[in-house]
C-alpha positions as CSV (number, residue, x, y, z in Angstrom):
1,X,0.0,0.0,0.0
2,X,0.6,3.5,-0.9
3,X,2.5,5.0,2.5
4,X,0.4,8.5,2.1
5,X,-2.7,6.7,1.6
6,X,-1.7,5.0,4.8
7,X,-0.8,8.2,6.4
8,X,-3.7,9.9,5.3
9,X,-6.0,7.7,6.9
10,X,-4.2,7.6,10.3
11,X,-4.6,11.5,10.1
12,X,-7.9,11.3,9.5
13,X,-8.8,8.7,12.3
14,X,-6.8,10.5,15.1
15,X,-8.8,13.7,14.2
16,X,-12.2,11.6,15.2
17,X,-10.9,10.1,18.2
18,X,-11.7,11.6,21.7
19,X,-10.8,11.2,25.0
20,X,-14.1,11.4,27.8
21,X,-12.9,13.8,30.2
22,X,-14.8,11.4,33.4
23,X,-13.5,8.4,32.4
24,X,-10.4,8.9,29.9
25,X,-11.8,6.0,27.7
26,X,-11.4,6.9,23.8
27,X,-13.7,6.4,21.4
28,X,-14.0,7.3,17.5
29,X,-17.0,9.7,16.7
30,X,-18.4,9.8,13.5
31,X,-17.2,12.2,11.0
32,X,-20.8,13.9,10.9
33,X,-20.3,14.7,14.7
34,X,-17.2,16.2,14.5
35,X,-17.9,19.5,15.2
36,X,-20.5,18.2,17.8
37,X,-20.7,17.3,21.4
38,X,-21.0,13.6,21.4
39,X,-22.2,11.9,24.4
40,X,-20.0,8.6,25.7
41,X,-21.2,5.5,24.9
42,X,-19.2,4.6,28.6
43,X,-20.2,6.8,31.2
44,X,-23.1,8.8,29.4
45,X,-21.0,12.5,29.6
46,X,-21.1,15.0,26.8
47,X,-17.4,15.2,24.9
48,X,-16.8,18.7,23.6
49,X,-15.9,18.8,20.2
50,X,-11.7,19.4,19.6
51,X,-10.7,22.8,18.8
């Protein structure tokens, strides 16, 4: 495989991934929520979109 390509979608997944600031779990959001609050599927909290 293509090393960008590769690259590209590593980028693109780390930019979807958040952190839950009660529990620290991570999780990946869906790229239609990314500007969004997203509530964890863990402990129920509201993630705040990255800046």
């Amino acid at each position: 495989m293509n090393p960008l390509f590769i690259s590209a979608i590593i980028g693109t997944l780390l930019g979807l991934k958040r952190t839950c600031p009660k529990c620290k779990r991570d999780q990946i959001v869906p790229a239609s929520k990314r500007r969004e609050s997203v509530r964890c599927k863990f402990c129920e909290v509201d993630i705040p979109p990255r800046k």
